[in-house]
N, CA, C and O of each residue as an XYZ file, in Angstrom:
472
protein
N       0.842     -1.172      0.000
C       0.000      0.000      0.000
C       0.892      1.242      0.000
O       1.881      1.192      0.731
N       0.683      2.335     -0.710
C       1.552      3.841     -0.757
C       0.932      4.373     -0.135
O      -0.293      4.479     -0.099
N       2.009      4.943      0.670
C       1.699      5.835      2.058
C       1.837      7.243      1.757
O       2.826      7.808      1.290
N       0.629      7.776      2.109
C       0.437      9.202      1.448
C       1.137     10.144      2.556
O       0.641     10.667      3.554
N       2.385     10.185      2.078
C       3.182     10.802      2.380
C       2.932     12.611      2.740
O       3.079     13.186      3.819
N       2.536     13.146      1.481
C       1.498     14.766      2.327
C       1.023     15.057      3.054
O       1.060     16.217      3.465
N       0.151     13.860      3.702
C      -0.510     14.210      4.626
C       0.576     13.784      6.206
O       0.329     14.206      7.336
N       1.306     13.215      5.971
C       2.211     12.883      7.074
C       2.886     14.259      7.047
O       2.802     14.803      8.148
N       3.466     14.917      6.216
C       4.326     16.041      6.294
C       3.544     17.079      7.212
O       3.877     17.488      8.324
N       2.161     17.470      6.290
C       1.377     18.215      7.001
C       1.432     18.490      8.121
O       1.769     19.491      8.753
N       0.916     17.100      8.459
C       0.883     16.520     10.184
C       1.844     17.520     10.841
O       1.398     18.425     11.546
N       3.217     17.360     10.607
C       4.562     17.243     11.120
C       4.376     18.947     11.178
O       4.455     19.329     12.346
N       4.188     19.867     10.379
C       4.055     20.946     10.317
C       4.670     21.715      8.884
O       4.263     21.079      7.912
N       5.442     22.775      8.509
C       6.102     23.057      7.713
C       7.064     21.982      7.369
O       7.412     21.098      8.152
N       7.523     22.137      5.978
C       8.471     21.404      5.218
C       9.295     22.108      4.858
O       8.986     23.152      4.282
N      10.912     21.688      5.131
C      11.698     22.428      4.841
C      12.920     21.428      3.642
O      13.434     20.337      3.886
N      13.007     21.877      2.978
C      14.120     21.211      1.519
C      15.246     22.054      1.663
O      15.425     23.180      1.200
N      16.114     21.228      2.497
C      17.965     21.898      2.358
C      18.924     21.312      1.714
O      19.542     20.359      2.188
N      19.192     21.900      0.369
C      20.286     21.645     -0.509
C      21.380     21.933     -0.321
O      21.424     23.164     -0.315
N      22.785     21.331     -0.079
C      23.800     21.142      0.439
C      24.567     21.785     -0.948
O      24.035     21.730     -2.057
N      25.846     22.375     -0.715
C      26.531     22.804     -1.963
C      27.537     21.243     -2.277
O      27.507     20.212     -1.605
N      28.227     21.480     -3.296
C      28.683     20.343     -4.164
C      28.964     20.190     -5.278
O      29.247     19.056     -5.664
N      28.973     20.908     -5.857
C      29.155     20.713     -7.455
C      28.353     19.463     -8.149
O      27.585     19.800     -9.051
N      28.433     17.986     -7.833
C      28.076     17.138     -9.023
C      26.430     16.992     -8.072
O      25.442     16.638     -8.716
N      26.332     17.205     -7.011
C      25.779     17.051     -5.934
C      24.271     17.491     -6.285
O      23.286     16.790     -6.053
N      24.250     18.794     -6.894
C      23.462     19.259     -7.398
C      22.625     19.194     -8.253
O      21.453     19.565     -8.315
N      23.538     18.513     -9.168
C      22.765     17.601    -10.451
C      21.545     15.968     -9.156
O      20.330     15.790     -9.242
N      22.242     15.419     -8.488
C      21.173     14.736     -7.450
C      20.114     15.118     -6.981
O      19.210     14.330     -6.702
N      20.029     16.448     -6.803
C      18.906     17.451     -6.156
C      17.869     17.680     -7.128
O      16.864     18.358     -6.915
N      18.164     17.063     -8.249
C      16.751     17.447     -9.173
C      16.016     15.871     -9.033
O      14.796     15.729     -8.954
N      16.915     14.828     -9.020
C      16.331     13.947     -9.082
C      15.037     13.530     -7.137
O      14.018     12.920     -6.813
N      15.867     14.199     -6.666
C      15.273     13.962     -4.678
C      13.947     15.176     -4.904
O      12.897     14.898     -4.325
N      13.978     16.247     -5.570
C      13.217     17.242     -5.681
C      11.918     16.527     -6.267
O      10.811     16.538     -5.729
N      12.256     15.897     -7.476
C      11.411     15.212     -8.680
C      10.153     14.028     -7.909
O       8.933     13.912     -8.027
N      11.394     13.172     -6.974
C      10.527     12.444     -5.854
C      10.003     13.014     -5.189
O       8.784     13.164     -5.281
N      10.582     13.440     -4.453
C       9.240     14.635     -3.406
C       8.264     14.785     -4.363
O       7.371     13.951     -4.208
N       8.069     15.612     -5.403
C       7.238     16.066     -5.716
C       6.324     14.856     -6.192
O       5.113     14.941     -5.985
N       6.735     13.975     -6.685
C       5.549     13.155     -6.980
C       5.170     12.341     -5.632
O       4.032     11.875     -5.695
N       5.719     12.118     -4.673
C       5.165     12.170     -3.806
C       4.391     12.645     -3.292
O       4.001     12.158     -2.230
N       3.761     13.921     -3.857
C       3.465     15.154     -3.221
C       3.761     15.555     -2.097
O       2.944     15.536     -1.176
N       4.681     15.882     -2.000
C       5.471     16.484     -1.319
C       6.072     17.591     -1.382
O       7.182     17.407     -1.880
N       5.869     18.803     -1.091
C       5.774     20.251     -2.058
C       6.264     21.347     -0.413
O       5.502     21.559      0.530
N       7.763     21.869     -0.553
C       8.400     22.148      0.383
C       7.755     23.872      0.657
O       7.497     24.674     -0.241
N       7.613     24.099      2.111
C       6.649     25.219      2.107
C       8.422     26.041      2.294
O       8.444     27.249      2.057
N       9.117     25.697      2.500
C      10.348     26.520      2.300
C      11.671     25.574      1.980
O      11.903     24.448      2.421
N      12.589     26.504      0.937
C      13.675     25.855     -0.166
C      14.754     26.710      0.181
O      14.758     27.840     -0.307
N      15.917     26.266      1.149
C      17.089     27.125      1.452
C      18.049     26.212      0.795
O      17.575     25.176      0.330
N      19.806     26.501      0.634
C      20.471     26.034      0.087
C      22.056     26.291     -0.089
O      22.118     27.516     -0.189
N      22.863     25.979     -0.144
C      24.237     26.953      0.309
C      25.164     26.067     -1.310
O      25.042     24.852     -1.459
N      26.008     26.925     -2.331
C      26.301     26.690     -3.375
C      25.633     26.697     -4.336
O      24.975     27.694     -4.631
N      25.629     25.245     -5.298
C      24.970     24.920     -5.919
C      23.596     24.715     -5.605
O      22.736     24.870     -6.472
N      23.301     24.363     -4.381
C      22.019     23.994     -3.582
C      21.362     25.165     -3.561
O      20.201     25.034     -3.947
N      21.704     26.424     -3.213
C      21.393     27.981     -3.339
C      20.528     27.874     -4.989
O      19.300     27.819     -5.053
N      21.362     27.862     -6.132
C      20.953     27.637     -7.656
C      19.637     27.283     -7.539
O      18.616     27.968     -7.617
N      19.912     25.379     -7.216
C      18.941     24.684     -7.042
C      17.809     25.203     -6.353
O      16.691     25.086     -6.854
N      17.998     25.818     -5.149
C      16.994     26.467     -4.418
C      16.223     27.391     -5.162
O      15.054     27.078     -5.389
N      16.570     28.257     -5.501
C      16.245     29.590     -6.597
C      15.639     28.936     -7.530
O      14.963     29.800     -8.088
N      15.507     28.217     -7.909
C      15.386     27.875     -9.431
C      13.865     26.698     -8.979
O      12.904     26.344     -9.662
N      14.227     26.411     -7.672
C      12.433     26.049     -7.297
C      12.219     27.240     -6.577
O      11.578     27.753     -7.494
N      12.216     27.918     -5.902
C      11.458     28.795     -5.602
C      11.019     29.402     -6.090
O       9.874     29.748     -5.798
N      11.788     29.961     -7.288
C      11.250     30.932     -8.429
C      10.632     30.571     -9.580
O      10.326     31.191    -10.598
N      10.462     29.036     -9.093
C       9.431     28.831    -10.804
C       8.153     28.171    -10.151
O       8.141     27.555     -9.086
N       6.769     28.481    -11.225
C       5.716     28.100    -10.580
C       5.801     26.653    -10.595
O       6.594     26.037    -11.306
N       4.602     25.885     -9.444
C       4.774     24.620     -9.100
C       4.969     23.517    -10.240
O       5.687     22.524    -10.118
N       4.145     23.880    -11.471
C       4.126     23.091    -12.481
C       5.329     23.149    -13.831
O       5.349     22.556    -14.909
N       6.150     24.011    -13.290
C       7.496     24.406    -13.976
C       8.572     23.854    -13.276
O       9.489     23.488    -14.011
N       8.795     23.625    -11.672
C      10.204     23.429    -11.444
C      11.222     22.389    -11.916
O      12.450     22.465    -11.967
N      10.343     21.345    -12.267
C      11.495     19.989    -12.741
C      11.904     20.516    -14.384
O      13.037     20.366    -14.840
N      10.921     21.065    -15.051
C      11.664     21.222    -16.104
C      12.943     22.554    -16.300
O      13.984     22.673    -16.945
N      12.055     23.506    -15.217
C      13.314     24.456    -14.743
C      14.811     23.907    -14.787
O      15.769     24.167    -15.515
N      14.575     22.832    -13.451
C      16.072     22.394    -13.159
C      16.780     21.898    -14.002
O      17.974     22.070    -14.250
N      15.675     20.973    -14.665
C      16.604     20.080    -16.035
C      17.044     21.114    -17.348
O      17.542     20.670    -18.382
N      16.829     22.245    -17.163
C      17.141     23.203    -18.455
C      18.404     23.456    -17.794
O      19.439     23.389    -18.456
N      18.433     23.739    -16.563
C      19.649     24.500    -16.107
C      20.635     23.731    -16.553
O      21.478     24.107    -17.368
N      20.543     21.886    -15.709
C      21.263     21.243    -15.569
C      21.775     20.050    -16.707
O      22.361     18.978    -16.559
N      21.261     20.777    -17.906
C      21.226     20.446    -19.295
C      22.720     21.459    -20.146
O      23.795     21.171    -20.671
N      21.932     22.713    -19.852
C      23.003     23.866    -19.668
C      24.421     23.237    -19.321
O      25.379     22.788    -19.950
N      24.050     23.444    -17.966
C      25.644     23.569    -17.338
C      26.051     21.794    -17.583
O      27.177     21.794    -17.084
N      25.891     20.845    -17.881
C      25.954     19.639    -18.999
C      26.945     19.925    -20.055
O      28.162     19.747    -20.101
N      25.901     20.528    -21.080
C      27.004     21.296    -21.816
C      27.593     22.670    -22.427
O      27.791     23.117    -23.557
N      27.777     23.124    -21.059
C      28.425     24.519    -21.593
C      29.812     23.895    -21.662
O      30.296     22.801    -21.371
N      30.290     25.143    -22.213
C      31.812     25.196    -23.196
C      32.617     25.021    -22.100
O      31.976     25.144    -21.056
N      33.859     24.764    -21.933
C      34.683     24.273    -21.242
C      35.302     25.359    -20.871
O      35.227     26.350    -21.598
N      36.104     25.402    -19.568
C      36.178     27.079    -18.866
C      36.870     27.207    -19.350
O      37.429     28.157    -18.803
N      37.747     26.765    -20.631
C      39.152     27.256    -21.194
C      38.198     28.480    -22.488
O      38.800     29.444    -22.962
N      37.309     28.296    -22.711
C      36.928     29.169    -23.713
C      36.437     30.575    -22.997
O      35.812     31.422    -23.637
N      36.682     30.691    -22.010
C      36.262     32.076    -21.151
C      37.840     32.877    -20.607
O      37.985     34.080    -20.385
N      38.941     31.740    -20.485
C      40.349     32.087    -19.921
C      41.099     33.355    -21.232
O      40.873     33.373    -22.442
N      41.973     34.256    -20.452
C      43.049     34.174    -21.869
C      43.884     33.129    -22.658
O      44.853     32.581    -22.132
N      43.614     32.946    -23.533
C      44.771     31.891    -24.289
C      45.874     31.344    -23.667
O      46.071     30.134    -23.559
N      47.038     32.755    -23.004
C      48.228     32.201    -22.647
C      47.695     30.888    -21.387
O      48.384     29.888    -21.184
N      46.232     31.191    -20.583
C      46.181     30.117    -19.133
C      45.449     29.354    -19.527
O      45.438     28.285    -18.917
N      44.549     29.498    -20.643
C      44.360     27.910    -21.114
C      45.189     26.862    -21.630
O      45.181     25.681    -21.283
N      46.064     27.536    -22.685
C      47.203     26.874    -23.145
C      48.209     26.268    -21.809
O      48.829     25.259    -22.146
N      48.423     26.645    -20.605
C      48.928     26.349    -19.545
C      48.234     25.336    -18.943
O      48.864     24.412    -18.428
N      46.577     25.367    -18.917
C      45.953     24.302    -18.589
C      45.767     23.340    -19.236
O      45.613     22.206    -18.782
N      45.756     23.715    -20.593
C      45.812     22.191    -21.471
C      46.784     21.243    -21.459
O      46.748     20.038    -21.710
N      47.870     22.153    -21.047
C      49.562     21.549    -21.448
C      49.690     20.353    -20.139
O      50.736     19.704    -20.138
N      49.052     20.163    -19.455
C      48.940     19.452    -18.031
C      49.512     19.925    -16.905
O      50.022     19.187    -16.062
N      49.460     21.258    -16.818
C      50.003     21.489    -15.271
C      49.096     21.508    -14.311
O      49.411     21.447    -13.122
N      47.771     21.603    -14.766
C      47.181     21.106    -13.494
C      46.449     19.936    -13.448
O      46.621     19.452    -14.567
N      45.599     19.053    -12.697
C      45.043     17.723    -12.812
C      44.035     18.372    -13.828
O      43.610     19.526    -13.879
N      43.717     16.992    -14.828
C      42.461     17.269    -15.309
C      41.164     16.075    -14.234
O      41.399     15.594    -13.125
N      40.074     15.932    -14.942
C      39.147     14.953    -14.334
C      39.123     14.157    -14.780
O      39.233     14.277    -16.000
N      38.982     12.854    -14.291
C      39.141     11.276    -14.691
C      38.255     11.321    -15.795
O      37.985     12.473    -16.133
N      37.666     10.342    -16.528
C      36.912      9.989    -17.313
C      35.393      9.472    -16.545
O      34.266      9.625    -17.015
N      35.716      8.906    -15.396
C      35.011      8.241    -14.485
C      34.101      9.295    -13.937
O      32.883      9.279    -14.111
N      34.886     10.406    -13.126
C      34.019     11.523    -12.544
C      33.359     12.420    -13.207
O      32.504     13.107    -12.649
N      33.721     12.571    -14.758
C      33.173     12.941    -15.747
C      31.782     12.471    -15.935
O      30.758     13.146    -15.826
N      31.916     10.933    -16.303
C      30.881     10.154    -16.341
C      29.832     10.065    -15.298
O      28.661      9.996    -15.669
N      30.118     10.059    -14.037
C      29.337      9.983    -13.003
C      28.127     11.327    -13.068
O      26.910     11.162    -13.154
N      28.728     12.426    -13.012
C      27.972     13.451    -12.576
C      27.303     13.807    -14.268
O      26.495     14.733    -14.341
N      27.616     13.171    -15.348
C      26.721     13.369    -16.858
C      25.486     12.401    -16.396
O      24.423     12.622    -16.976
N      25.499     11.439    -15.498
C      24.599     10.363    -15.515
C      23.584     10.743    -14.756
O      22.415     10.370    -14.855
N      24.267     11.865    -13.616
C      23.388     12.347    -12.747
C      22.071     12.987    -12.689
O      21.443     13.341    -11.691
N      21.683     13.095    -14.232
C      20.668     13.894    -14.175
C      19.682     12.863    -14.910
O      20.303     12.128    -15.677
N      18.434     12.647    -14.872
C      17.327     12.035    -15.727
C      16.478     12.683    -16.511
O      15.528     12.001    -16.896
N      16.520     13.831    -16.886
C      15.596     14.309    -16.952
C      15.378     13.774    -18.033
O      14.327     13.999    -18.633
């Protein structure tokens, strides 16, 4: 049997949704948001620190029947925006390409592309 979860929240009083910062972390927060909500589960307040802040904003500020596709535009976006070497001057991208600093595995790459369903 599914346990109607809304009305338990109710019960409990206000609902509060705190998004943690993180970088890949964030891309997770659409999918926990997505459950809640079909749960019905619908947060009477959305705080957030980083990326979780974004995330926060981006439900708070869109109406109820907009936020999942909100997030997944964002997190579609930042998916694939251009790589921060196309925003650097030349001479410190060329410095970053050349390997002086770590790049990201292939793996952690992969992980946080998977992260999203939308």
């Amino acid at each position: 049997m599914k346990r109607d979860l809304s009305q338990e929240m109710k019960a409990l009083g206000q609902t509060v949704l705190v998004l943690q910062g993180g970088g890949a972390l964030g891309a997770y927060q659409v999918g926990v948001y997505e459950a809640l909500s079909e749960a019905g589960v619908e947060p009477d307040w959305v705080v957030g620190t980083s990326i979780g802040a974004i995330n926060a904003g981006l439900i708070a500020g869109s109406p109820k029947g907009e936020r999942i596709d909100r997030l997944c535009e964002f997190w579609r976006r930042v998916e694939h925006a251009p790589a921060l070497g196309n925003y650097l001057p030349p001479w410190l991208a060329a410095s970053l390409s050349s390997g002086l600093t770590p790049k990201p595995s292939p793996s952690a790459t992969a992980s946080t592309a998977t992260a999203i369903a939308c």
